[in-house]
MIGU-684228 format. One record per residue (C-alpha): residue in one letter; x, y, z. Coordinates in pm, whole numbers, plus 50000, padded with zeros to 5 digits. Example, Ala and Ser with C-alpha at 12.3 -4.5 7.8 and 13.67 -1.06 7.14 Angstrom:
REM residues 2
a512304955050780;s513674989450714;
This chain:
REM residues 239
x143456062390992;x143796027190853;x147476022890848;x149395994590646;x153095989490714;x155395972490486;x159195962990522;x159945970390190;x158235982889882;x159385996289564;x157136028589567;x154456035789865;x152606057189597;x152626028489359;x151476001989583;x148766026289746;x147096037389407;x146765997289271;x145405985889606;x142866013089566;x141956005289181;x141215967389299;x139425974189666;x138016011489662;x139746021289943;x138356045490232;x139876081190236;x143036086590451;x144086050090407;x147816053090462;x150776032890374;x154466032990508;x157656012690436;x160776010090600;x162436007390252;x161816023489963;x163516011589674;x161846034589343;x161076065589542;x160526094689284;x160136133489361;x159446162689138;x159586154288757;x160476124088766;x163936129589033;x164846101189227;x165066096889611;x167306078789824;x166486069090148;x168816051690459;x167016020290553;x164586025290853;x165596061490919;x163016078890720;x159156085290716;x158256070690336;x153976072490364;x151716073590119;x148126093290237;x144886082590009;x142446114590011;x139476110689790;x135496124489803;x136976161089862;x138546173589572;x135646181189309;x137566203789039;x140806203788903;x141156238088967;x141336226889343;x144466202489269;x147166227489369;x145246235789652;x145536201489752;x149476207289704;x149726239589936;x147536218290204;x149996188190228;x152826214490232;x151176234190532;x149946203290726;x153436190690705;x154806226290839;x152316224691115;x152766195191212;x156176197991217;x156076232791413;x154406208791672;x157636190591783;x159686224191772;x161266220191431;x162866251191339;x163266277791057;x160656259290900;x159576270390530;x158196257490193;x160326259789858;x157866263389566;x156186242389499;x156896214589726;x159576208989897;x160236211890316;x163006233290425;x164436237790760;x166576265790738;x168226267190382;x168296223190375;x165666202590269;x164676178890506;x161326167790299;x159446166590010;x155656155589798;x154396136689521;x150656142389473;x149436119589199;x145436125089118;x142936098488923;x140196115788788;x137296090988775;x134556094588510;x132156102088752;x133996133888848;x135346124389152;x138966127089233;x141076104089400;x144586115589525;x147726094689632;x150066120589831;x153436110089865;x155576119290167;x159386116590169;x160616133390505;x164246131490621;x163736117091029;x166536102691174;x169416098490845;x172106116290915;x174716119490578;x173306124790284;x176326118190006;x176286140089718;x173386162289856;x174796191790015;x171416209590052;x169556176990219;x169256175990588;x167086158190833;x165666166091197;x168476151791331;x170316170391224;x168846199491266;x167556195091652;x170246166391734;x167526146891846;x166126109591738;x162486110191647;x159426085591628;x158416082991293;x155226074091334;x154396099891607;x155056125091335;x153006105691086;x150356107391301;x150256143691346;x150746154390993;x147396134390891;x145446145791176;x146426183891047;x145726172390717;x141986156090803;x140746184090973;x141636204190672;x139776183290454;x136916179590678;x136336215690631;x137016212090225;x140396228390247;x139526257990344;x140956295190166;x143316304490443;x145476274990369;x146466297890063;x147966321690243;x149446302090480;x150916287690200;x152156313589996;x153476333790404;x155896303090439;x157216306290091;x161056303790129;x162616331990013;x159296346789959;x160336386889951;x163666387689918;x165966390889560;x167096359189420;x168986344589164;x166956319088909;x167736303088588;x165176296188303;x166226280787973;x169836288988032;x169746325888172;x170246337388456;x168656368288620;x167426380488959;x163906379689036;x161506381389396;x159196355789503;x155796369889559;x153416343289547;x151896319489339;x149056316189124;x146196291989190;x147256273088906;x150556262789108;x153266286388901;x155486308089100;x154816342389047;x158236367389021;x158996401289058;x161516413788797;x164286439588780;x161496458788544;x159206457188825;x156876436188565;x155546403488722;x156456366988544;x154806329288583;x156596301388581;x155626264288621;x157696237288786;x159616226888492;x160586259088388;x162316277088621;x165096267788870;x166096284989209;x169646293789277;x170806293789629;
């Protein structure tokens, strides 16, 4: 991978997708920073990082993707290269919290931004964002954040686990991303199976997580036994 490190940046996705626009950058260019000072998550959320303790990367993947149908895909992929990966250095209760985010146990220790260009000759370039919790320990205000120190009491290189979450990730998309990654994807589904309480435009009501649908919306089980869709802004897990 051609790797560029920077001391500080304001966002690693950002910086990645304008150096691309102005030099056409080879697939699985990847960017890191030590600081990140506009880190964003899900719909717009910020993220705070500790200085230096974190893995903040930014992974270019273009020339694969061909449809949008096959964005999500691209979604549960990062997700499950970052599980394997992480299953790699013994990181336990390891799981995925639709649609996103990185959970060991019930904390999140990590989470994605995908942002996707859609050139006019069809082709598809993707900036994937990485924000994964390494070596921080507190985490003020965030009661459900956590980091692999925490959770192993152990210090980690950084880089050694950037390094094995893109060379999961590149032998995915050497094989175009292939369909198991679904199901790997939708096995390590956290909570996947089991009743839970949502909320959706104010109400509250138990549902079950049984998958989700190929267009990214997380597919429910109700108390009627009918099955619902939701997308990402539309529904919120309670736990």
């Amino acid at each position: 991978m051609q790797l560029i490190k920077l001391s500080a940046i304001d966002s690693t996705n950002d910086y990645l997708k304008q150096l691309n626009a102005r030099n056409d950058l080879k697939s699985f260019t990847v960017v890191t920073a030590e600081v990140q000072t506009a880190g964003r998550g899900q719909m717009g959320a910020q993220w705070l990082t500790e200085d230096g303790k974190n893995l903040i990367t930014s992974i270019l993947i273009k020339d694969v993707l061909t449809e949008t149908a096959q964005v999500f895909l691209l979604n549960a992929a990062v997700a499950v290269a970052i599980v394997t990966a992480l299953k790699n250095f013994d990181i336990p209760d390891l799981s995925i919290k639709w649609p996103n985010d990185i959970l060991s146990a019930n904390k999140k220790i990590g989470g994605i931004l995908i942002e996707n260009s859609f050139r006019e000759d069809g082709r598809i370039d993707s900036v994937i964002g990485i924000g994964l919790n390494v070596n921080q320990t507190h985490f003020p205000g965030l009661p459900k954040a956590s980091s692999l120190r925490n959770v192993t009491g152990m210090d980690w290189d950084k880089h050694a686990i950037l390094e094995s979450i893109v060379a999961v990730l590149k032998q995915d998309a050497q094989r175009n991303f292939p369909a198991e990654i679904w199901d790997t994807y939708t096995g390590l589904l956290f909570r996947k199976g089991l009743p839970t309480a949502f909320e959706s435009d104010g109400r509250q009501f138990m549902g079950i997580v049984s998958g989700v649908s190929q267009d990214g919306r997380l597919q429910l089980l109700l108390e009627d036994e009918s099955v619902a869709l939701f997308g990402i802004k539309e529904i919120t897990m309670l736990y």
